[in-house]
VOTIVO-343629 format. One record per residue (C-alpha): x negated, y negated, z; residue in one letter. Coordinates in steps of 0.05 Angstrom, whole numbers, plus 32768, in hexadecimal, padded with zeros to 4 digits. Layout:
N
XYZa
...
//
This chain:
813
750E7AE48C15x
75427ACF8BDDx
75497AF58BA0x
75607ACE8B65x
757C7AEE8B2Cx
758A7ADD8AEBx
75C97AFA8AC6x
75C37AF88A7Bx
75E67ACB8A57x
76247AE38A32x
76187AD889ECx
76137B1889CEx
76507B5689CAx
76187B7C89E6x
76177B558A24x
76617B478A2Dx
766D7B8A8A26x
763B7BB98A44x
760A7B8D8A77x
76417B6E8A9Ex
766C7BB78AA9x
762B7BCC8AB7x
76167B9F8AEDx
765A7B9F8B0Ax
764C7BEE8B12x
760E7BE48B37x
762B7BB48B64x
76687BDB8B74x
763F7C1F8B81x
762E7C1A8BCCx
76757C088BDAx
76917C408BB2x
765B7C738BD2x
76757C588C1Ax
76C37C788C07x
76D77CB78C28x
76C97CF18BF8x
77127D098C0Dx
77317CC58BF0x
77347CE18BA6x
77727CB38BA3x
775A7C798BBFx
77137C7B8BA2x
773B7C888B5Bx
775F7C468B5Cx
77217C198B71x
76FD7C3C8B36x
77367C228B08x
773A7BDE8B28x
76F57BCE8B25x
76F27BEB8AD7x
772E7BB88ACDx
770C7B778AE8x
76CD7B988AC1x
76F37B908A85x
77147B498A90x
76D27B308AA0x
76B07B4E8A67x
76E87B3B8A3Cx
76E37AF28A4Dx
76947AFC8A40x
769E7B1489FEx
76E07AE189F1x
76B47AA78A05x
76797AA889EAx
76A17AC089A8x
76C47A7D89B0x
76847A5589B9x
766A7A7B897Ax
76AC7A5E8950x
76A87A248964x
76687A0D8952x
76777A1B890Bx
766979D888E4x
76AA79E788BCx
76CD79CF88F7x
76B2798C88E6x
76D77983889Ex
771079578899x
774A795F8869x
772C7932882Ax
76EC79408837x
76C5795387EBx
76AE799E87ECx
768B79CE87CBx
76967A1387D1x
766E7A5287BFx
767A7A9487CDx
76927AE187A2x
76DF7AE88797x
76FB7B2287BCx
77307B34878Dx
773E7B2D8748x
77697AF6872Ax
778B7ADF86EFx
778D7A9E86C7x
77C07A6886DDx
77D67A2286F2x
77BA7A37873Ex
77A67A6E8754x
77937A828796x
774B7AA387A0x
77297ACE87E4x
76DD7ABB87E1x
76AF7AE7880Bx
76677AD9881Ex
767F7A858818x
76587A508823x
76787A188832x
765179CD8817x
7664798A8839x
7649796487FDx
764F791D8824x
762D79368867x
75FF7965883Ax
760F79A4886Ex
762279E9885Ax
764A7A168887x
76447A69886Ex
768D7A8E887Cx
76977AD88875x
76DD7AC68856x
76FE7A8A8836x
77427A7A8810x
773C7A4D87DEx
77747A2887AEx
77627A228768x
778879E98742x
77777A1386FBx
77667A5A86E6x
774D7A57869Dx
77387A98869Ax
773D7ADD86C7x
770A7AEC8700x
76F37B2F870Fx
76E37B468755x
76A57B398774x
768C7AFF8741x
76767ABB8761x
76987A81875Bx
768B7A368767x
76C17A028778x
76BF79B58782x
76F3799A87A1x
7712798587E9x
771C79A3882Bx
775979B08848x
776379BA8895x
779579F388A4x
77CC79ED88E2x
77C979C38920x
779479B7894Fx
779179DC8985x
775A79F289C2x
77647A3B89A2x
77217A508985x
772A7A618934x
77057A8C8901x
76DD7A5C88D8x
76FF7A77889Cx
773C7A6188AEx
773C7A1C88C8x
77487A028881x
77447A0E8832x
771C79F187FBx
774B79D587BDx
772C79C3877Dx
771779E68738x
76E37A12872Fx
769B79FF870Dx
76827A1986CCx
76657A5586D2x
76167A5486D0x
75F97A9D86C1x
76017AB486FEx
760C7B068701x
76447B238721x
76487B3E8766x
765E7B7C876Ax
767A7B7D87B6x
765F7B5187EFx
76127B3C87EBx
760A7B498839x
762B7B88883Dx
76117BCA8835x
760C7C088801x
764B7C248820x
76717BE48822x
765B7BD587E3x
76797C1687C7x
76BA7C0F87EBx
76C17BCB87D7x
76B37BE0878Fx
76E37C138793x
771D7BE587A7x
770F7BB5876Fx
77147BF7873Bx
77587C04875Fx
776C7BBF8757x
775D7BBD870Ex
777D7C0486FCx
77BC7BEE871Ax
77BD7BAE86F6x
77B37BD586ADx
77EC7C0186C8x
78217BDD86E6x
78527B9A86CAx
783A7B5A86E3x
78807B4B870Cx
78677B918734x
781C7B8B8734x
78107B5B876Fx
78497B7F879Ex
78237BC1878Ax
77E27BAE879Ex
77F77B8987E3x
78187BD187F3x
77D47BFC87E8x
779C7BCB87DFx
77A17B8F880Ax
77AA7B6087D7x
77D07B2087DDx
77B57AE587BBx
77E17AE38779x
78207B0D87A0x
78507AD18799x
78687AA687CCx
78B07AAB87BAx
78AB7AF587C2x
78827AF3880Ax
78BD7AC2881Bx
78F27AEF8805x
78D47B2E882Dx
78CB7B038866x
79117AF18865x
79277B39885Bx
78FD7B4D889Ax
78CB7B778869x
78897B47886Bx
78647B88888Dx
78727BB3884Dx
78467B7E882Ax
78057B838858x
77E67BC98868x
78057BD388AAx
78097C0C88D6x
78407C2388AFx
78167C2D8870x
77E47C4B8898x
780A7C8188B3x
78247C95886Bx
77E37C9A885Bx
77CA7CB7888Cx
780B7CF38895x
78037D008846x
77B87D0B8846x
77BF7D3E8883x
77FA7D648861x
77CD7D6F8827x
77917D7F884Ax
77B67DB5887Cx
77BB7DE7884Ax
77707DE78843x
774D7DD5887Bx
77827DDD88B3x
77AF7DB188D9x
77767D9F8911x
77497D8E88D7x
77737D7388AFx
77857D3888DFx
77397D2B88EDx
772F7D2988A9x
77697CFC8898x
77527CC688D0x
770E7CC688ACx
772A7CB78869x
775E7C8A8888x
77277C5D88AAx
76F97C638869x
77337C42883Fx
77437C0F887Cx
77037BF98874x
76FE7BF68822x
773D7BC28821x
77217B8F8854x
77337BAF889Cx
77717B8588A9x
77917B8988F4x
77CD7BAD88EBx
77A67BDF88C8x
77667BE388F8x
779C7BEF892Cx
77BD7C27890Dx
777C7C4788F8x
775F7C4E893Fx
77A77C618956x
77A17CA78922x
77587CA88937x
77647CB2897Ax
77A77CDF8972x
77797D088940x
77407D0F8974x
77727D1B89B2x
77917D5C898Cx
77487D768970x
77397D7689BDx
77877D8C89D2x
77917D6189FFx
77D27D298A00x
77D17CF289D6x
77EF7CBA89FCx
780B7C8489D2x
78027C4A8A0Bx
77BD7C648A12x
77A77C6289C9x
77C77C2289BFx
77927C0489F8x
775A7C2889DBx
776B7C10899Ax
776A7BC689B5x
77367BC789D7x
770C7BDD8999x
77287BB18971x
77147B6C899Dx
76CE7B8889A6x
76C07B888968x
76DF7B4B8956x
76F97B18899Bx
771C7AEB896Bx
774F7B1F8947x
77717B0F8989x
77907AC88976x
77A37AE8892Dx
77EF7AED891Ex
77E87B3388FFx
77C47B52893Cx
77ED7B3A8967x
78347B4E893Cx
780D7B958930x
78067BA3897Dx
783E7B7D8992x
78637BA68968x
784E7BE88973x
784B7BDF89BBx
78947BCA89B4x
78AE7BFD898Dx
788E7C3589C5x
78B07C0D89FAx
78FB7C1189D0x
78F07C5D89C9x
78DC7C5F8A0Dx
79137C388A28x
79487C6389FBx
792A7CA58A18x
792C7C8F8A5Ex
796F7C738A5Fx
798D7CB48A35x
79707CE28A74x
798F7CB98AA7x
79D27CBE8A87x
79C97CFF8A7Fx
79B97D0A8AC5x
79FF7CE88AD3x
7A247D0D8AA0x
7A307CCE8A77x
7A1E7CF48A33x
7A3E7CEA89F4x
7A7A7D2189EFx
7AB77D2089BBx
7A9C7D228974x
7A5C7D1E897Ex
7A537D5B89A2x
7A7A7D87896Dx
7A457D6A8935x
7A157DA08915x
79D37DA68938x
79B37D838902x
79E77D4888FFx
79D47D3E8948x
79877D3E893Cx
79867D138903x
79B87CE3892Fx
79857CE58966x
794E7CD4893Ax
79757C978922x
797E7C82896Ax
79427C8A8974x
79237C628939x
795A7C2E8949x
79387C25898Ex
78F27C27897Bx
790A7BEE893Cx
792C7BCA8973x
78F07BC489A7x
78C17BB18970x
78EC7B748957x
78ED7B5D8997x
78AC7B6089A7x
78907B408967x
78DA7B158961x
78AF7AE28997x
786C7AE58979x
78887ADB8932x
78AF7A9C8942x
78727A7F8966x
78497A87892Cx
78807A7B88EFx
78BC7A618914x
78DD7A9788F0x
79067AD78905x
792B7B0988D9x
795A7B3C8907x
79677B5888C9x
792F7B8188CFx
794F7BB488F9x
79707BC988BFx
794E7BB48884x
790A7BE4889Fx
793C7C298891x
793F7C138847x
78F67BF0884Ax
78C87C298866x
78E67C5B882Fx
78E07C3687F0x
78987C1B880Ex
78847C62881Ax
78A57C7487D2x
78757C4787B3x
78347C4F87D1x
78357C9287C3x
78457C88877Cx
780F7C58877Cx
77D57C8E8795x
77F17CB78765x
77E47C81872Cx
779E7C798748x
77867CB98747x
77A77CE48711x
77927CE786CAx
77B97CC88693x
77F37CD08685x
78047CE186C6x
77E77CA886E0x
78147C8186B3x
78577CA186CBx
78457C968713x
78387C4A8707x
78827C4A86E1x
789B7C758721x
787F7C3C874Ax
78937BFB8728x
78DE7C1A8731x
78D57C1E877Ax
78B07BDF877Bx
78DF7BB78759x
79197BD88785x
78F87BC387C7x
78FB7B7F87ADx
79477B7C878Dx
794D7BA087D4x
792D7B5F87FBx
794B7B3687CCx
798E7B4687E9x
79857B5A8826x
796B7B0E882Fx
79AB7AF18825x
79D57B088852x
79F27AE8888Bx
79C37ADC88C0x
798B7B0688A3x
79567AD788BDx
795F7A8988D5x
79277A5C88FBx
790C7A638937x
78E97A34896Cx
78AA7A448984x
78B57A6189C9x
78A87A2F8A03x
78847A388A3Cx
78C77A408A68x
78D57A778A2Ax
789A7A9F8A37x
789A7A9A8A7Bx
78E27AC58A6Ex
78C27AF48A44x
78827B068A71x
78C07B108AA6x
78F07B3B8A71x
78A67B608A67x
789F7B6E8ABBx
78E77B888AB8x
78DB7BB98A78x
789C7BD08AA2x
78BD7BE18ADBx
78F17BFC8ABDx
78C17C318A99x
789D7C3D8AD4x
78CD7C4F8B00x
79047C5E8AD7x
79407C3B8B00x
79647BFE8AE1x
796D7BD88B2Bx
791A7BD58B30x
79227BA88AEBx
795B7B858AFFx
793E7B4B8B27x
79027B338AF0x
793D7B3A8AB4x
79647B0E8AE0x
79377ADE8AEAx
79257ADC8A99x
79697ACE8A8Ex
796B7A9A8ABFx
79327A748A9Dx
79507A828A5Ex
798D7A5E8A6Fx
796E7A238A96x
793D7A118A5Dx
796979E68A34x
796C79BD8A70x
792179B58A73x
790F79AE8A23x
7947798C8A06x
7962794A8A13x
797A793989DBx
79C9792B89D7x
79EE796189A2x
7A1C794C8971x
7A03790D8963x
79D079088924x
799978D38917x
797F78BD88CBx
7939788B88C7x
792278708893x
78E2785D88AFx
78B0782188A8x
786F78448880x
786278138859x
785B781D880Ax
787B785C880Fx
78B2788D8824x
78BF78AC885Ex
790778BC8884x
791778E988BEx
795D790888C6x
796D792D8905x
79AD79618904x
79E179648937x
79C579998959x
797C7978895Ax
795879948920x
792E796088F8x
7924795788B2x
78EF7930888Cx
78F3790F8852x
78AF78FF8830x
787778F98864x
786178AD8850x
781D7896882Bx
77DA789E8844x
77A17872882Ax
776378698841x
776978628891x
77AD78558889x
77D978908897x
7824788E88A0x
782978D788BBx
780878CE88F4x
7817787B8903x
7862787A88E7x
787F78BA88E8x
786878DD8928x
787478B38957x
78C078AB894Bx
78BF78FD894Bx
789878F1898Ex
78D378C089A0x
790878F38998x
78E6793089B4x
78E0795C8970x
78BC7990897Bx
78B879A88930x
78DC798F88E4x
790179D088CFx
790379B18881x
78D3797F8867x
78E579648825x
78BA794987F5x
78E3791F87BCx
789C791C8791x
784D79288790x
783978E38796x
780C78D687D2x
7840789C87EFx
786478D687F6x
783B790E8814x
780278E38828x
781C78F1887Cx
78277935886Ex
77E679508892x
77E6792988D0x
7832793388D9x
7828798388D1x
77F7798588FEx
781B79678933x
785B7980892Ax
786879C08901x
788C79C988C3x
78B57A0288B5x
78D079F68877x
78BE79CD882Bx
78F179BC87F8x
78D279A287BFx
78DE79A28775x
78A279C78760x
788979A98722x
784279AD8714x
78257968871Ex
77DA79618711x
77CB793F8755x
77987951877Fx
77C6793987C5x
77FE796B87A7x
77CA79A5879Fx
77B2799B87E8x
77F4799987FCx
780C79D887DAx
77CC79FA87F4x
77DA79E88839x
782C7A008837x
78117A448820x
77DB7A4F8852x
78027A358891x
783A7A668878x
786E7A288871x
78A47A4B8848x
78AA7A1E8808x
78EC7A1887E9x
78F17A068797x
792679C8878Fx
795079DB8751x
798579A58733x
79C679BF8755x
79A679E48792x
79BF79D787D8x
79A279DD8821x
79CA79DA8856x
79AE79D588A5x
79DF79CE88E0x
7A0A799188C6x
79DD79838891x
79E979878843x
79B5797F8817x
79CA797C87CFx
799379738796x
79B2794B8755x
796B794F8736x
794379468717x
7965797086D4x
794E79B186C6x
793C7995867Bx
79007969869Cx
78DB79AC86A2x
78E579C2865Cx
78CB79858645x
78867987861Cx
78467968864Bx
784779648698x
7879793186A8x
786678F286D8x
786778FF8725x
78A578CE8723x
78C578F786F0x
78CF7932871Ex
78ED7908875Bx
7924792F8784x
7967790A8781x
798B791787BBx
79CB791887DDx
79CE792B8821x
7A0F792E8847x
7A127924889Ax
7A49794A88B0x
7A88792288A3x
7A7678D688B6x
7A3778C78879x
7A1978D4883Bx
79DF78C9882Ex
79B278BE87E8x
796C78C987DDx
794F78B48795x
790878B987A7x
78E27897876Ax
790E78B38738x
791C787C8700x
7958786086DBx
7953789586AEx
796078D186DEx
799478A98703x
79BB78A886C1x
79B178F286BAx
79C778F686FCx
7A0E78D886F1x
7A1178F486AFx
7A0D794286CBx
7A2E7931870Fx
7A6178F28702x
7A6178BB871Ex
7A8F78CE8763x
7A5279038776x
7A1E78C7877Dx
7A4A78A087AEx
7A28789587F5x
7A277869883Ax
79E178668832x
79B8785D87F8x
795F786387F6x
7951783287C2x
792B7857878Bx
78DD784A8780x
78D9781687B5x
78FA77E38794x
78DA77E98757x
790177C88710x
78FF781086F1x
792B782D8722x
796C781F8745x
7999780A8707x
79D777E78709x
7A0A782586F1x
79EA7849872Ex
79F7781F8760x
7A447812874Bx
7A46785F874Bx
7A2478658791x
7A48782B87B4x
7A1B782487E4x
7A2D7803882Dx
79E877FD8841x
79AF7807880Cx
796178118832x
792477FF8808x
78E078188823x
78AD77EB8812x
787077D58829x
785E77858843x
7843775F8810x
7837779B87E7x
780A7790879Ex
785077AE8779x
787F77768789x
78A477A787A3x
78E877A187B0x
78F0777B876Cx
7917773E875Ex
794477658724x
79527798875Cx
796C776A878Cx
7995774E875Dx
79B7778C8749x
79C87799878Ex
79E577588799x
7A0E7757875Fx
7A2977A18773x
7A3B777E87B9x
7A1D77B687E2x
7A2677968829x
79E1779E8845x
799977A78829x
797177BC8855x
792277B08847x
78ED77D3886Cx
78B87798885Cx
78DF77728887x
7911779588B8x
78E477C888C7x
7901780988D4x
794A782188C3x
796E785788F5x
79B7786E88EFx
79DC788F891Fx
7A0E78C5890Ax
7A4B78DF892Dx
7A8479098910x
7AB478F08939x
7A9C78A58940x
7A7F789A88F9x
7A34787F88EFx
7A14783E890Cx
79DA78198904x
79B77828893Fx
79B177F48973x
79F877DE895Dx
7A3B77E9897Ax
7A7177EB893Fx
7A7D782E8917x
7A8A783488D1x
7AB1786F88B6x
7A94788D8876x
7ACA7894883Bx
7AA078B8880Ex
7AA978FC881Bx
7AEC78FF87FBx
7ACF792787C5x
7AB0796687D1x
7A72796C87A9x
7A6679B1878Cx
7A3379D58760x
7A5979C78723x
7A4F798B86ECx
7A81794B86F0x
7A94795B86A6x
7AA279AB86B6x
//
């Protein structure tokens, strides 16, 4: 007789995480009751083999049907464009502005053309104007457009974060404010309440250039901290000191036991600080870093109420495993996996330190001399710094992978920058407690006491970010790359577990192996030799520039109108053609949307690390999308200032303008107005000029703050298309062009390039015009040694027009 049965579908955490373990029990019981009773050993390590493949399968239960669950979302089904309209409470409190940048909770997401609405527990939002200041917890409306966030991939993604709604905000309509989010509970509700009273007393209390730092440190808030300072700790290795991490936690959690000992006792004290830690985890949203570090002192605080070991490795799983239970997807978040990465690394350096320090001991390899006639306490405080060194070590690289994956960023400066970090960060949270809870006017000293601090850590980062290798730009690791890590990891582990450096020797070897082989495997392209397109988009702009050591810039991303879209039919597929794998610097001359029309489906595709763009504020819905989108994907945006200069490999990148004084001018200039002038130098063999859209009247500002030599060029973009207001004569005598490109559309409505254009070339005798419309496509080829080429031909020109070295100063200085 058969006897079907029918396993429950895995939909729920219940199921993934109890009924499967359970059944796996039941059906493992006769075999385990058939072991000898003498095996202990034996019967021990089934027991832990079978609770491992319990776990993976209940993990990919859970991970699944989480997956499914995500997917289904209907926000997966907006488009970038698409018109929106958003409801939901603002999580923190915000001031008026040009933008502003607003948390909803409890969102609800309207498609207003398919007439669906998709609820989200949590949604970022771009506002193009504040008018007035927004408590916490009041609801807000916003009409606007959608904007899809990063690249598609087969990885599931929080419906929250797929994208952001830019637009303004609706009139207000009556509504009453919501204090705290309207599905939560009383006790949420309370805690959330709380945090908004924190937020507020610190704003009353501390300067505005200190207020957003201060509340990142205790409070979890981040939505007006501003992006020039997130890139400046970045770059300084010290973006954890802006997000509760486990470092804030264990502050928080030390200083609360130290008090509370003297009361209660040291045993209760530490049970009571892990309460009051995970109550105020909780009240500022429950980020990773900080879950992780609260069920880390949880379970250190109940391992010494029962006095038994607290094993770091063991807490660290436990902690994990919690944390994807309750939440699968927190697994694919950058922030887990930096926190865990992290930690886990910085056990392994300490580890590693210890065990090589006994074996050297064991040989009599110890330090002697000096050293050894140091006071007892010179030698501890030395070991400690060893120590710390180690730990700092392991955890950079553990996260240094992870971190360029996700930001194609890495700052080794970190190993040092942390010892003057973690003090002042330390300094100032506890300054900042003491500003929260004390009564005036000590409250008011303390908030002094930590706007000092505060405003040290940042003249601290501020510095510390310019030195010499402090961070640079990473690749995302390949699959050859990680294949050397997971090996480098098998070596570490052996290494710990039995202690001798010949069982790690063979893994490390191969690791290096890979590492050296993989430039054979992922990069084909020939070194030394640069490549500048200016590319057929039609009626707009677009140019790649690859660097002698095959890095790629882009210059404007083309238009995109209607189904026409230059990003993805122009632009990618000569990146595609030369294997880039990612633009390290994207710059956009203006806000027009033949400009950054192509931005989207080039991002998308391949990454960008980098934005230099001039900043102004133009009233363009395209721009606002576009600013939205650099912020949320964490693409480090660089202001253009007249004079400034960016340099990559055998790149220079020199901006002539537009002139400061267009800012300071009364009304928001045109798009046009604000145009980047460029001059951008290939090593030795050509120069290059990019004018953008600017008109006649910024090219004479141009040669009137530069002179004329600093204009001169081999190559020369042809302002605004071709258009009559652009291009005069004076500029192109100064630039002296040998091959002037206009991008321009076929049979565009513009006329574009125009008669009067053409003849001003002509009559300046520049050798060759080179027209998009018709030609198609212009590439250069650029050696240092050879000169530059057209490509396709076989002559090289030499370039004569770096005779003069252009600096930061004025032609009349």
């Amino acid at each position: 007789m058969a006897l079907g049965i029918r396993f429950p579908a895995p939909h729920t955490p219940v199921v993934a995480t109890v009924a499967w373990p359970a059944l796996l029990a039941l059906a493992a019981a006769p075999f385990f009751a058939r072991l000898p009773r003498h095996d202990a050993r034996r019967r021990s390590k089934v027991i832990v083999y079978a609770a491992l493949v319990a776990g993976l399968i209940a993990g990919a239960s859970l991970g699944s049907s989480t997956s499914v669950r995500a997917s289904a979302s209907c926000v997966r089904g907006l488009a970038t464009g698409d018109a929106v309209l958003v409801r939901g409470a603002t999580r923190e409190s915000a001031l008026p502005g040009p933008s502003a940048r607003l948390t909803l909770i409890d969102a609800t997401i309207v498609d207003i053309d398919a007439n669906t609405e998709c609820p989200v527990q949590r949604l970022v939002v771009r506002v193009d104007k504040l008018s007035s200041s927004l408590p916490t917890g009041v609801p807000v409306k916003l009409r606007g457009e959608w904007v899809r966030l990063g690249r598609p991939s087969s990885w599931p993604r929080r419906p929250g974060r797929s994208g952001i709604a830019v637009g303004r905000l609706s009139e207000p309509d009556g509504e009453t404010l919501i204090r705290g989010p309207s599905t939560a509970g009383p006790i949420a509700r309370t805690l959330h309440m709380a945090r908004a009273a924190a937020s507020e007393r610190l704003r009353g209390l501390l300067p505005p250039d200190v207020s957003p730092v201060a509340r990142a440190l205790v409070l979890a808030e981040r939505d007006d901290l501003p992006g020039a300072v997130r890139t400046r700790f970045a770059e300084a290795g010290l973006a954890h000191l802006l997000a509760i991490s486990g470092l804030h936690v264990g502050m928080i959690g030390g200083a609360v036991a130290l008090l509370l000992g003297t009361f209660v006792g040291p045993a209760r004290a530490v049970i009571a600080s892990a309460v009051i830690v995970a109550v105020y985890v909780t009240a500022i949203g429950a980020p990773p870093s900080a879950v992780r570090a609260a069920l880390l002192l949880a379970g250190w605080a109940v391992a010494r109420a029962r006095g038994v070991p607290a094993r770091p490795w063991d807490l660290l799983g436990a902690a994990a495993l919690i944390a994807l239970i309750f939440d699968p997807l927190v697994l694919i978040e950058p922030g887990f996996q930096l926190s865990f990465a992290g930690f886990a690394g910085l056990g392994a350096g300490v580890s590693v330190k210890q065990g090589l320090r006994s074996r050297f001991a064991g040989r009599h390899l110890t330090p002697a001399g000096a050293l050894s006639r140091l006071p007892r306490w010179a030698r501890r405080r030395l070991r400690f710094f060893g120590l710390a060194m180690a730990g700092g070590t392991g955890a950079f690289l553990a996260t240094a992978p992870i971190a360029a994956s996700h930001f194609q960023h890495v700052a080794p400066v970190a190993l040092i920058s942390h010892v003057a970090g973690a003090p002042l960060a330390g300094a100032a949270i506890g300054a900042l407690a003491m500003a929260l809870f004390l009564p005036p006017p000590l409250d008011a000293l303390s908030a002094d006491g930590a706007a000092t601090v505060i405003r040290l850590m940042m003249a601290i980062a501020d510095w510390i970010s310019t030195l010499p290798g402090a961070h640079f730009a990473a690749r995302a690791p390949s699959r050859l790359m990680w294949a050397a890590i997971l090996l480098s990891l098998a070596g570490l582990w052996r290494f710990l577990r039995w202690g001798r450096v010949r069982s790690a020797v063979l893994p490390v070897a191969a690791s290096a192996a890979l590492v050296m082989a993989a430039p054979v495997f992922t990069s084909w392209i020939p070194r030394g030799r640069s490549l500048i397109c200016t590319l057929d988009v039609g009626q707009g702009d677009a140019a790649v520039l690859r660097t002698a050591r095959g890095r790629w810039i882009l210059f404007d991303a083309g238009p995109r109108f209607g189904t026409r879209d230059a990003g993805r039919d122009a632009v990618l597929p000569v990146l595609r053609r030369y294997g880039a794998r990612r633009i390290d610097l994207f710059v956009l001359s203006h806000a027009d949307l033949d400009h950054v029309g192509g931005f989207d489906s080039i991002h998308e595709a391949v990454p960008v690390f980098r934005v230099l763009d001039s900043g102004h504020p133009i009233p363009k819905s395209s721009y606002a999308r576009f600013l939205a989108r650099t912020e949320e994907d964490g693409i480090r945006w660089l202001p253009a200032a007249d004079g400034d200069a960016v340099y990559l490999d055998n790149v220079a990148i020199r901006v002539l303008g537009p002139p400061a004084a267009r800012a300071g001018r009364t009304g928001r200039p045109r798009a046009n107005e604000t145009s980047l002038l460029l001059r951008v130098s290939i090593g030795q063999a050509l120069v290059y000029v990019n004018t953008g859209d600017a008109t006649m009247e910024d090219e004479r500002a141009l040669l009137a703050a530069w002179g004329p030599d600093s204009a001169r060029a081999d190559l020369l973009k042809v302002g605004h298309h071709g258009s009559r207001t652009s291009t005069s004569s004076e500029f192109v005598a100064a630039v002296s062009p040998t091959i002037a490109v206009i991008s321009a559309g076929r049979g565009n409505a513009y006329g574009h390039p125009h008669e009067a254009v053409l003849g001003r070339l002509s009559r300046a005798a520049v050798p060759r015009v080179w027209r998009t419309d018709r030609e198609g496509t212009l590439c250069i080829e650029v050696d240092d040694e050879n000169g530059w080429r057209v490509q396709g031909e076989t002559s090289w020109n030499a370039s004569t027009r770096l005779a003069r070295v252009l600096t930061s100063q004025r032609g009349d200085e």
